[in-house]
C-alpha positions as CSV (number, residue, x, y, z in Angstrom):
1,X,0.0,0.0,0.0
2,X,1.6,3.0,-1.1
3,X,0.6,6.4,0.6
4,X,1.4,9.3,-0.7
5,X,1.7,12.5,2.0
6,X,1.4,16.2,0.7
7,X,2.0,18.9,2.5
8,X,4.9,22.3,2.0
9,X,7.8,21.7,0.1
10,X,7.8,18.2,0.5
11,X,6.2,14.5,-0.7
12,X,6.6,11.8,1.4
13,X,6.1,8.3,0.3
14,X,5.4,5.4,2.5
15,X,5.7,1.7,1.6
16,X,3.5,-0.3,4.4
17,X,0.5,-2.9,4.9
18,X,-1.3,-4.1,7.7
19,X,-0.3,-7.9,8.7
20,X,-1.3,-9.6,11.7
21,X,-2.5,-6.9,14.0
22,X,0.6,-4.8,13.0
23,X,1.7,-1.8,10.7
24,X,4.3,-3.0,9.0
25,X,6.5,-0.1,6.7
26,X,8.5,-1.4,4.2
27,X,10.2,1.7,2.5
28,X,9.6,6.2,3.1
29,X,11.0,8.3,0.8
30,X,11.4,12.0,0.7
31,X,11.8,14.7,-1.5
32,X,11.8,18.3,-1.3
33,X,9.9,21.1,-3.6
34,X,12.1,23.2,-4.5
35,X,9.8,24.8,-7.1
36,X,6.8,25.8,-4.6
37,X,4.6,23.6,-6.7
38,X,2.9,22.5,-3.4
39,X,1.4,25.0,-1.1
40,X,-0.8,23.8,1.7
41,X,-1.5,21.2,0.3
42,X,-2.8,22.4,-3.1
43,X,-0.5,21.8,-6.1
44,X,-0.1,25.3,-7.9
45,X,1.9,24.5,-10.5
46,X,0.4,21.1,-12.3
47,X,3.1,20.4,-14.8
48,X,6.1,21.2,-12.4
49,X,4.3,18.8,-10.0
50,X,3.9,16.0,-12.5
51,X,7.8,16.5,-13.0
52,X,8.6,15.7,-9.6
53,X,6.6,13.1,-9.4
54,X,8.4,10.8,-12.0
55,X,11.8,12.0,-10.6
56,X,10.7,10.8,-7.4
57,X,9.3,7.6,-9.0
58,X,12.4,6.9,-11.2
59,X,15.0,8.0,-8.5
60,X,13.7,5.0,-5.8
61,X,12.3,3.1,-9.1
62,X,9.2,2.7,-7.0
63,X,6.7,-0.4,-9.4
64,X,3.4,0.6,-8.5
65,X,1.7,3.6,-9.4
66,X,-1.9,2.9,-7.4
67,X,-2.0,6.0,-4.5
68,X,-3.7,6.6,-1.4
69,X,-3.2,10.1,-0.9
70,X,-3.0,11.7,3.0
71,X,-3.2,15.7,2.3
72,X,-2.6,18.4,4.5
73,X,-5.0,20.9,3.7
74,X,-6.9,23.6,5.6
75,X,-9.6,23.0,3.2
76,X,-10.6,20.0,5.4
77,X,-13.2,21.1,7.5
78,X,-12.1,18.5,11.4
79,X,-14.3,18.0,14.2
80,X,-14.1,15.3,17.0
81,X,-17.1,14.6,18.2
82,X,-19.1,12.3,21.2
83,X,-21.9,11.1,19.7
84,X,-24.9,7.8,20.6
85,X,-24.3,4.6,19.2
86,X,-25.9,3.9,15.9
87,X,-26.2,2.4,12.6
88,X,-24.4,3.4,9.6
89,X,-26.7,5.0,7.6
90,X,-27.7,6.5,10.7
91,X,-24.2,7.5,12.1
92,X,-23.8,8.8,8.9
93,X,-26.6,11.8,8.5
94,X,-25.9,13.0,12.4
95,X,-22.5,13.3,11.5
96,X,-23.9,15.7,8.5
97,X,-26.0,17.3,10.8
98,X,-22.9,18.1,13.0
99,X,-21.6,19.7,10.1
100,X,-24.5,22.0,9.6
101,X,-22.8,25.4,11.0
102,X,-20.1,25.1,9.2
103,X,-21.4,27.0,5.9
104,X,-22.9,26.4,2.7
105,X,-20.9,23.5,0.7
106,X,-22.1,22.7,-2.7
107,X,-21.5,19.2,-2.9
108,X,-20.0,18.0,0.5
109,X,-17.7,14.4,0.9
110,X,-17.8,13.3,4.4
111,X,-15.2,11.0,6.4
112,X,-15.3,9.5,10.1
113,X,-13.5,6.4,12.1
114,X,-14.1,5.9,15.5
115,X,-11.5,6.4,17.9
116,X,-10.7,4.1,20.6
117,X,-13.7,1.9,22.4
118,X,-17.5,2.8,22.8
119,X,-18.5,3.3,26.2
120,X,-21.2,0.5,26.8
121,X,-23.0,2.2,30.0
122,X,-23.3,5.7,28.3
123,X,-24.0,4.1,24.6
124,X,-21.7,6.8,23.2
125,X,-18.3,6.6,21.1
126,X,-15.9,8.8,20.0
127,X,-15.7,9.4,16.1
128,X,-13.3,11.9,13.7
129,X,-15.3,13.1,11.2
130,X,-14.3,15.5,8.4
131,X,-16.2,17.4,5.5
132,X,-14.7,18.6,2.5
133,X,-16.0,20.2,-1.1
134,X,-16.2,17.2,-3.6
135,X,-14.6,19.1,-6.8
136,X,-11.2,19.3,-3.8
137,X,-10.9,15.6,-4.6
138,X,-11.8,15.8,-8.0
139,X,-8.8,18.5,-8.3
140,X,-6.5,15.7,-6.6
141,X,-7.5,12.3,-9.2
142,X,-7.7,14.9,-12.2
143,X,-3.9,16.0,-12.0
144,X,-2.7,12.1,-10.7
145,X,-4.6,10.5,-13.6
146,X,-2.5,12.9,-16.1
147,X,0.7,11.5,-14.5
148,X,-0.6,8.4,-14.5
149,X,-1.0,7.4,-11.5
150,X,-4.4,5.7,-9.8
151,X,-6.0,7.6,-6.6
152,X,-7.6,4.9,-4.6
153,X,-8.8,7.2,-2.1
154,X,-7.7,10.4,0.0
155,X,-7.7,11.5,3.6
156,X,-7.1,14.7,5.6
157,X,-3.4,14.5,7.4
158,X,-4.9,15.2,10.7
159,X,-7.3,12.6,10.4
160,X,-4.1,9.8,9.9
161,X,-2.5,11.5,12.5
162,X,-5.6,10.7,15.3
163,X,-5.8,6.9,13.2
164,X,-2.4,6.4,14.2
165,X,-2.2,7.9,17.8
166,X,-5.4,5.7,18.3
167,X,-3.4,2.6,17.0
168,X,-0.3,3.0,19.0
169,X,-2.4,3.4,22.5
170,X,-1.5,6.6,23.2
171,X,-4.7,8.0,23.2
172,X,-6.4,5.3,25.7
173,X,-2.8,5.3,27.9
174,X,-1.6,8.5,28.2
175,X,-2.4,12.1,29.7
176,X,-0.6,14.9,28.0
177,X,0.1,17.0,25.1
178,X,1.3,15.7,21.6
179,X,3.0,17.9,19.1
180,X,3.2,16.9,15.0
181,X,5.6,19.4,13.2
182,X,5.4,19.3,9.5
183,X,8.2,21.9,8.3
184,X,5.5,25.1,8.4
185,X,2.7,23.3,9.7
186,X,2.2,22.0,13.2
187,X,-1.0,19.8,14.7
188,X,-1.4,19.9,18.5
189,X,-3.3,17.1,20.7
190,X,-4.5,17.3,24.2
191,X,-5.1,14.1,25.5
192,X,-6.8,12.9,29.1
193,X,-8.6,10.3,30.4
194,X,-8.7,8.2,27.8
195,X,-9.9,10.9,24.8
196,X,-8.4,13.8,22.6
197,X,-10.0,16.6,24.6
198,X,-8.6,19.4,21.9
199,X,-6.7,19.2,18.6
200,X,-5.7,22.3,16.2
201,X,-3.6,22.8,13.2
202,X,-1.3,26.2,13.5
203,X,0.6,27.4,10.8
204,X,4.7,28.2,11.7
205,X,6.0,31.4,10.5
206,X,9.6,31.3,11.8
207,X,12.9,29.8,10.1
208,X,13.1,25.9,10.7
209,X,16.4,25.2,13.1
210,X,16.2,28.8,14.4
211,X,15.2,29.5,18.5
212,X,12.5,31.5,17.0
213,X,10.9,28.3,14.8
214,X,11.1,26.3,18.9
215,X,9.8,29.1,20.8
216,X,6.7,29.5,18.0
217,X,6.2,25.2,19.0
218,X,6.4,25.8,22.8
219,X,4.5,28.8,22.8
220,X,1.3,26.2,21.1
221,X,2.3,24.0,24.5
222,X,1.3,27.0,27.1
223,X,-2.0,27.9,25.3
224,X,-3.1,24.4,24.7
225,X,-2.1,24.0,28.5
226,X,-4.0,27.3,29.6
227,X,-7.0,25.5,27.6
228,X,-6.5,22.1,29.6
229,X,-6.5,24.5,33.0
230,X,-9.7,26.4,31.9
231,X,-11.4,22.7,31.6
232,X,-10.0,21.7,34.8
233,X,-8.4,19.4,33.2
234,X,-5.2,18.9,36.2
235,X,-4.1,15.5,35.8
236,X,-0.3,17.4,37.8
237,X,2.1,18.3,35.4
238,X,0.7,17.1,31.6
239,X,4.1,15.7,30.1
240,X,4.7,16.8,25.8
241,X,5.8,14.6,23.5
242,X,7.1,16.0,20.1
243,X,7.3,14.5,16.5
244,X,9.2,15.9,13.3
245,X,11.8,18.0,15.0
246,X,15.9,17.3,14.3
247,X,18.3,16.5,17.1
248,X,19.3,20.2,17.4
249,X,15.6,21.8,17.5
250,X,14.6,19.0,20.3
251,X,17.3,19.8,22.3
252,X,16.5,23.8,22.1
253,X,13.0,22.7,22.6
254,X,13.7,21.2,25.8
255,X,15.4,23.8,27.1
256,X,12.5,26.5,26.4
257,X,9.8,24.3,28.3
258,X,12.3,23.1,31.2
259,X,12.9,27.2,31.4
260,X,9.0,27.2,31.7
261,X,8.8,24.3,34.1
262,X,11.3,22.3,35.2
263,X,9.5,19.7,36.6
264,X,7.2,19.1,32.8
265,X,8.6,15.8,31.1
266,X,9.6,16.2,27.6
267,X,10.1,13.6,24.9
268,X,9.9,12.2,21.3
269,X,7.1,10.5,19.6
270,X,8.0,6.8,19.9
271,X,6.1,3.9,17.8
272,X,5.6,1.6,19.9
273,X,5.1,-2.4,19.6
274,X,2.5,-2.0,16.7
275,X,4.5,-1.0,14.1
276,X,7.0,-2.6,12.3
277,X,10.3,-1.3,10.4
278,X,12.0,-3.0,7.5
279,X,16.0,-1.3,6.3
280,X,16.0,1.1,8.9
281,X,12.9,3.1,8.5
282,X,12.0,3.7,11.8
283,X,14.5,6.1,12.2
284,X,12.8,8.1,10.2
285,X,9.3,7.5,11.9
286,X,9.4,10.9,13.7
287,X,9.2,12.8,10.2
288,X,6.5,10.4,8.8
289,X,3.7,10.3,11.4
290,X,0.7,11.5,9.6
291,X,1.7,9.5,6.0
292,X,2.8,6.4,7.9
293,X,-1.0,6.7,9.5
294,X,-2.6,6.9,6.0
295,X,-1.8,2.9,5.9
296,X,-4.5,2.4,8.6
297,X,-7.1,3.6,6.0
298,X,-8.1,0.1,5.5
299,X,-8.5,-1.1,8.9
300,X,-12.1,-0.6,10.3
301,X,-14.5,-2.1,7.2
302,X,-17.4,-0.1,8.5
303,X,-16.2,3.2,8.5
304,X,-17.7,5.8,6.1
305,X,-17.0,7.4,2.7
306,X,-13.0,7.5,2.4
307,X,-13.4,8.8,-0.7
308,X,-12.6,5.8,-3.4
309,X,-12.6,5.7,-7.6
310,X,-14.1,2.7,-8.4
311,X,-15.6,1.4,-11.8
312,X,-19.3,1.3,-9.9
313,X,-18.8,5.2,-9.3
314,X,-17.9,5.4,-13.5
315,X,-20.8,3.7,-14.4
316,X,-23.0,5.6,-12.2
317,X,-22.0,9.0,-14.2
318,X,-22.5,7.6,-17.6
319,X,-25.9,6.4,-17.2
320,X,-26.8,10.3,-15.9
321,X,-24.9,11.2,-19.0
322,X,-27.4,9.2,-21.0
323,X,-30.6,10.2,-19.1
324,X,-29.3,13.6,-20.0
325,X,-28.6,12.9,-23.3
326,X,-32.7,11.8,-24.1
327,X,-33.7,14.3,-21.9
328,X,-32.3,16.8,-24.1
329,X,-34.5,15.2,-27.3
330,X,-37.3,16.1,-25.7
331,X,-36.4,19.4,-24.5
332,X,-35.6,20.4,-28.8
333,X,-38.7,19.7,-29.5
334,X,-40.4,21.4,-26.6
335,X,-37.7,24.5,-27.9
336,X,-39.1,24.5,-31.7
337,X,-42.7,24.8,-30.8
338,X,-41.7,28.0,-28.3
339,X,-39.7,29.7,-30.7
340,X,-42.6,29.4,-33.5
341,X,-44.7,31.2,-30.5
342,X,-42.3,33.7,-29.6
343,X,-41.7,34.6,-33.9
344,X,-45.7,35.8,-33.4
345,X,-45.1,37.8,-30.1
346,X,-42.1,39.2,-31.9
347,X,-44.1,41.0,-34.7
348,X,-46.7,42.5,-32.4
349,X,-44.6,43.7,-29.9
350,X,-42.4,45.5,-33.2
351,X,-45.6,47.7,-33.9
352,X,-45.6,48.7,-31.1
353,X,-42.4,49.8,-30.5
354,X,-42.7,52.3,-33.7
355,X,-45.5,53.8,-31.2
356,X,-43.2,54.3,-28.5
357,X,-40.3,55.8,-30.6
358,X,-42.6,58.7,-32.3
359,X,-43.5,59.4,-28.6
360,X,-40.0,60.0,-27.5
361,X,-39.7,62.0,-30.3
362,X,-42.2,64.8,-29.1
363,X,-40.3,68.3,-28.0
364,X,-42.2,68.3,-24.3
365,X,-40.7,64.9,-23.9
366,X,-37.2,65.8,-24.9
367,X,-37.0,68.5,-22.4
368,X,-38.5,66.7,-19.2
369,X,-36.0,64.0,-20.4
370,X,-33.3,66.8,-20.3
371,X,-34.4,68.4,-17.0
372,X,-33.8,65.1,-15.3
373,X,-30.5,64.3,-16.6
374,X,-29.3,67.5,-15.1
375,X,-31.3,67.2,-11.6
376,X,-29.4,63.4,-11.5
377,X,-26.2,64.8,-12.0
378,X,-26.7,67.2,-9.5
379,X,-27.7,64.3,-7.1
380,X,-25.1,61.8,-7.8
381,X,-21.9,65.1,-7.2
382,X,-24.1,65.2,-3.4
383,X,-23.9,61.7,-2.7
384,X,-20.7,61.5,-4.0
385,X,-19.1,64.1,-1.6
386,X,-21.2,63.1,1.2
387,X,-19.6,59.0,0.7
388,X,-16.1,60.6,1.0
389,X,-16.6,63.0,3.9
390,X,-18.0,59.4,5.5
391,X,-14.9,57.8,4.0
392,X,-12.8,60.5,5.6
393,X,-14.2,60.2,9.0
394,X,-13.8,56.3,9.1
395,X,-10.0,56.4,7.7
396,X,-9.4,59.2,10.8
397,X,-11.1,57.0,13.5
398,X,-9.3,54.0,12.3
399,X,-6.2,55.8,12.7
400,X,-4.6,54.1,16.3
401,X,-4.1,56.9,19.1
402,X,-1.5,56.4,21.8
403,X,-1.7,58.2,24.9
404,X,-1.4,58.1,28.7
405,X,-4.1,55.6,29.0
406,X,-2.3,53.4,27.1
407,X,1.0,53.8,28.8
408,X,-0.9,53.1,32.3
409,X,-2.8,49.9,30.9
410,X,1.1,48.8,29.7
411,X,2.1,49.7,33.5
412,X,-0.9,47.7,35.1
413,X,0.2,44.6,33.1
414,X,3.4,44.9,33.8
415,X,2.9,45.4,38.0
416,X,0.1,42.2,38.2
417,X,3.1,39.9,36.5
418,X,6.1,41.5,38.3
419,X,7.3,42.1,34.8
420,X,9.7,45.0,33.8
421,X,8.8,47.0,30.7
422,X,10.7,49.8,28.6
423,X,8.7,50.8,25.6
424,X,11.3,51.7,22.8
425,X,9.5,52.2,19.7
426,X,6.2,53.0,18.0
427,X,5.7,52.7,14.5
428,X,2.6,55.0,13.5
429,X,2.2,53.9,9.7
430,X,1.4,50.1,11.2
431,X,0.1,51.2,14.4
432,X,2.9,48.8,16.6
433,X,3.9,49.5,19.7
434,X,7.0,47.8,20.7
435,X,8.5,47.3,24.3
436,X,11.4,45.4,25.8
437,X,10.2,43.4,29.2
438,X,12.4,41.3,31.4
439,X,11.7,39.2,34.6
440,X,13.0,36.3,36.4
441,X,10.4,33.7,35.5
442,X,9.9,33.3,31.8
443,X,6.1,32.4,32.2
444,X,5.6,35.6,34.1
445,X,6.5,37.2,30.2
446,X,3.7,35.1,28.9
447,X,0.9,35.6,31.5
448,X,2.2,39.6,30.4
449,X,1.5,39.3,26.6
450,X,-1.7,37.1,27.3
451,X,-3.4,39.6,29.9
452,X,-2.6,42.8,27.4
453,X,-3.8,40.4,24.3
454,X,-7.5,40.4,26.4
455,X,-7.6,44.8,26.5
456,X,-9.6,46.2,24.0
457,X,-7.2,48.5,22.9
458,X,-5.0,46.1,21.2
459,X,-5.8,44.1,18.0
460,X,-2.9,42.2,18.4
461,X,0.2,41.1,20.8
462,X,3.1,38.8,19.7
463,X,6.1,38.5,21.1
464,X,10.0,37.0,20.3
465,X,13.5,37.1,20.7
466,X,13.7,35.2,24.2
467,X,17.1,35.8,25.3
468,X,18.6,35.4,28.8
469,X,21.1,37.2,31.0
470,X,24.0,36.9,33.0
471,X,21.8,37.9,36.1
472,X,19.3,34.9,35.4
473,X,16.2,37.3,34.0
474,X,14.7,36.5,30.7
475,X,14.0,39.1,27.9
476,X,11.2,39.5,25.1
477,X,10.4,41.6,22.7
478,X,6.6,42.4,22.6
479,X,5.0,44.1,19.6
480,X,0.9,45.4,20.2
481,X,-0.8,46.4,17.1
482,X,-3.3,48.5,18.1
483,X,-6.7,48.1,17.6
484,X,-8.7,51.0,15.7
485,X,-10.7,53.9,17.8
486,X,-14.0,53.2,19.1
487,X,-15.2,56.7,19.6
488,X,-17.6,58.1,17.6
């Protein structure tokens, strides 16, 4: 079974079957994108694609050309939900119904698999379910088939990644937070007692290998954390466990969260019994999780709608292509007679448009017509000025204002998280506000930036650049865009 993983800049390739009970990977390969034809998971550049593709397929001289695509995409709409025990056909229309806020999609495909075991006494289970627009998929087999290459069905990245955390037993045995970095994208879990509690998908703007790129991944950790507190979920310290980072970025990622808390275990993403490694390949499990997941696509027989090509879907379409085809006998016919109707309506209505146009023609017409022309253009020059004044006024109350009561907002932060601040810039095109801050404690830093991220009068608060000195404090650069004026 080959799956085929698409994400930024790279394809990943995974050679694996299910045997016995176990996942058993035979081959991964990797390569790079050094075009950009891949971008979140959408191919924008076809023929550039297609090129890598056989490079990739020639380099490794991989036989078969039958794919099951795994594709991270923001385009899949993800929701884990709790819901009763039911039938199929059943199972399947709540899980539509779930769907229903989500907005207006034209032709809808949706997937699900249930996680871990239903709770008898409750008569409940836990399901991942996922809705996407069906011309998405079509996009996907269209551009394979030109290569050459048979789609036998396609899944959301997230969705393998929960399949295989499921498989492995982490889920159902552990408490705690699990991390899956993909280059620029990065997919958090929170797990306790026994169920994913919270799952996102963030995407990572710094430089990969940089302190900035690790601080971006840990900074995920404390908000998912802050989340878990809120839901009173306190199970003591919830340990982290990381995928798809190098030696160097786990060992700068350690140091960040042990600066954070020292007593918060950290590790790397292990496999487990379950899965099996031919020539080495498991070495490279920690870059492969979600692709290496896609294999367990096939498992669960009763699980709906992976979306498949099959010959029974080919037929279906031609016989609408036929109904369509008599249908559109009938509807000639129906045309000819209408038209023969419509040549007699034609004539009449020509008559009396020869009445109309001598009417227009009359001088007392001509000048009313006249009078109004000019009264209109009178009209539309008021309206006009009265939209930009209105303009004007809404550019000028957009415009950010900085004053004391900002300053003493900044001040109050700073004194409720024993946090020392210098403001040293302000940028008035952007509306940024940028401050240096220091303390002892680097979370005291973060509970800063998150209580000034709740006031009103910012739109925004990031912050960077963690950096500590000889005298044991940590420093941060925080940059607050502000938000626009309220007053009217």
């Amino acid at each position: 079974m080959l799956i085929l993983y698409l994400s930024n800049r790279y394809v990943k390739i995974v050679d694996g079957e299910m045997s016995g009970g176990r996942l058993v990977v035979k081959n991964f390969y990797e390569e790079e994108d050094w075009n950009g034809c891949i971008l979140n998971g959408t191919i924008t550049d076809e023929e550039m694609f297609i090129k890598l593709l056989e490079k990739i397929w020639a380099k490794y001289q991989i036989p078969s050309r039958k794919i099951h695509l795994v594709v991270d995409t923001s385009q899949f709409h993800i929701k884990i939900l709790e819901i009763p025990l039911l039938k199929s056909k059943k199972k399947e229309e709540y899980i539509k119904r779930e769907f229903a806020d989500v907005g207006r999609i034209e032709s809808p495909v949706f997937q699900y698999f249930t996680i871990g075991e239903a709770d008898k006494q409750t008569k409940r289970e836990k399901v991942f379910a996922m809705e996407a627009e069906e011309t998405l998929f079509q996009t996907y087999v269209e551009i394979f088939s030109r290569a050459g290459f048979d789609v036998q069905s396609i899944q959301s990245a997230r969705g393998a990644a929960v399949a295989l955390l499921d498989f492995i037993g982490v889920i159902r045995e552990e408490n705690g937070m699990i991390q899956i970095v993909d280059h620029m994208i990065l997919m958090n879990f929170l797990i306790a007692r026994g169920e994913i509690v919270f799952s996102n998908r963030v995407r990572l703007f710094s430089e990969p290998g940089t302190l900035d790129y690790v601080m971006e991944i840990s900074h995920s950790v404390s908000t998912t954390l802050q989340f878990a507190h809120t839901q009173q979920i306190d199970e003591g310290v919830l340990p982290v466990k990381v995928a798809g980072l190098s030696e160097e970025e786990f060992s700068m990622y350690s140091d960040v969260l042990s600066g954070i808390n020292p007593d918060r275990e950290v590790g790397i993403l292990t496999p487990g019994e379950h899965i099996a490694f031919h020539s080495g390949s498991k070495n490279k499990f920690n870059f492969c999780v979600a692709a290496v997941g896609g294999i367990l696509e096939g498992r669960d027989r009763k699980k709906a709608v992976i979306y498949k090509i099959t010959p029974e879907k080919k037929e279906k379409k031609a016989k609408k292509v036929n109904k369509k085809i008599v249908a559109g006998g009938i509807a000639v016919g129906i045309l000819l007679f209408i038209v023969l109707g419509f040549g007699i309506r034609i004539f009449y209505l020509n008559v009396k448009i020869m009445d109309v146009q001598e009417f227009n023609q009359r001088e007392d017409v001509v000048e009313s017509c006249k009078l109004y022309d000019e009264t209109k253009v009178e009209k539309d020059a008021a309206e006009e000025f009265g939209n930009t004044m209105e303009r004007l006024s809404e550019r000028i109350l957009a415009y950010p204002k900085i004053d004391q009561k900002t300053e003493n907002i900044v001040e109050s932060c700073a004194q409720n998280n024993m946090v020392e601040v210098e403001i040293s810039s302000y940028n008035d095109e952007t509306g940024t506000i940028s401050f240096d801050t220091s303390a002892d404690r680097v979370e005291r830093i973060h509970q800063f930036a998150n209580e000034l991220d709740k006031r009103k009068i910012f739109r925004d608060v990031q912050y960077t650049g963690y950096t500590k000195t000889m005298e044991g404090k940590w420093t941060v650069k925080v940059n607050c865009i502000m938000a626009e004026r309220q007053e009217n």
